[in-house]
C-alpha positions in Angstrom: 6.9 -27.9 -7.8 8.4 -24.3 -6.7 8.1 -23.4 -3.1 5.3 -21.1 -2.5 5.9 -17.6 -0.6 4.0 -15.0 0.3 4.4 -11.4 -2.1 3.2 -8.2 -0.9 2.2 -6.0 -3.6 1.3 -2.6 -3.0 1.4 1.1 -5.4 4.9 3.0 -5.0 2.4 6.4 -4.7 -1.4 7.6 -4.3 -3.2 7.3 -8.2 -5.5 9.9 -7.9 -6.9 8.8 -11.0 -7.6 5.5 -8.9 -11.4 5.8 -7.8 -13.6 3.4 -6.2 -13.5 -0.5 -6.7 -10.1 -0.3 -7.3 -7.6 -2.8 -5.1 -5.5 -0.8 -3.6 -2.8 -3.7 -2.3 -2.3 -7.5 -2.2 -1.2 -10.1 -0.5 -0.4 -13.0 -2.8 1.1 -16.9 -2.1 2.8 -17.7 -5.7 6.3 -19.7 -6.3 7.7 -16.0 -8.2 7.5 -12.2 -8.2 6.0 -12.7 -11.7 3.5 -14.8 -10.9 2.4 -12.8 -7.9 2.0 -9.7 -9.8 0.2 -12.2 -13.1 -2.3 -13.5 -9.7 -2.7 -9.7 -8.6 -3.7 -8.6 -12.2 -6.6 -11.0 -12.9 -10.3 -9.6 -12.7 -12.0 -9.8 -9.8 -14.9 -12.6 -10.5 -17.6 -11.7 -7.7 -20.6 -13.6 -8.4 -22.3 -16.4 -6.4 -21.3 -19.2 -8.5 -17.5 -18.5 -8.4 -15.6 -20.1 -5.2 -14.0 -17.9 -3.3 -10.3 -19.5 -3.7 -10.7 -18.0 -7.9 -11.7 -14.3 -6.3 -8.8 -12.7 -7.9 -7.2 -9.1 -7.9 -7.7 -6.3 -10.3 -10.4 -4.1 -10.1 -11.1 -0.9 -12.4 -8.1 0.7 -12.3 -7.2 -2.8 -14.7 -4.1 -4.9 -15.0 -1.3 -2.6 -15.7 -0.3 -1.4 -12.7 -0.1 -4.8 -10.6 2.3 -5.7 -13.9 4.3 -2.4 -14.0 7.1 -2.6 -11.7 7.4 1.2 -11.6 3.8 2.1 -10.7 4.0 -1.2 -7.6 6.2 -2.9 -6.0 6.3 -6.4 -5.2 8.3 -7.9 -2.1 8.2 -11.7 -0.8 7.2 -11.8 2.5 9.3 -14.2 5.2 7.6 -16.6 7.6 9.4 -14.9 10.4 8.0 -12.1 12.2 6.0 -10.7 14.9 2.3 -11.7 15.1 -0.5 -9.0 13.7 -2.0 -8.0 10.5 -0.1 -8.1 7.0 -1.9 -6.3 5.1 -5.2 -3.9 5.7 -6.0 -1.9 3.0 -9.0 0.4 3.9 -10.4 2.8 1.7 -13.1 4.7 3.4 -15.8 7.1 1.6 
């Protein structure tokens, strides 16, 4: 089995077209860059009777852009660093 790593996965640039419910970064423990972005692109499932471990990724801005490498990037994350927050992604209305 590959080693897992962790892949931060964020847009290049602001989509304006990007509304609400939309993810708007990622944080993502997968063995490649494609399979980060592959984990990042899935639906989100929200419903009571779906464990929170298979909550996945996209949300209505779709799949695309978590696959496109020139609408996100995609870099693995080392276990070395200072203590704090990875990722907060805040979208406030």
């Amino acid at each position: 089995m590959a080693r897992l790593a962790l892949w931060l996965i964020k847009p290049v640039a602001h989509h304006p077209d990007w509304g609400w419910d939309t993810a708007r970064g990622f944080v993502v423990r997968a063995s490649s860059e494609e399979e980060a972005r592959m984990i990042a692109s899935l639906p989100t499932r929200c419903t009571d009777d779906v464990p929170p471990e298979l909550i996945e990724g996209s949300g209505d801005e779709g799949p695309y852009p978590w696959l496109d490498k020139s609408q996100t990037t995609c870099v693995r994350l080392h276990d070395r660093g200072p203590r704090g927050v990875i990722l907060r992604d805040f979208l406030n209305g």
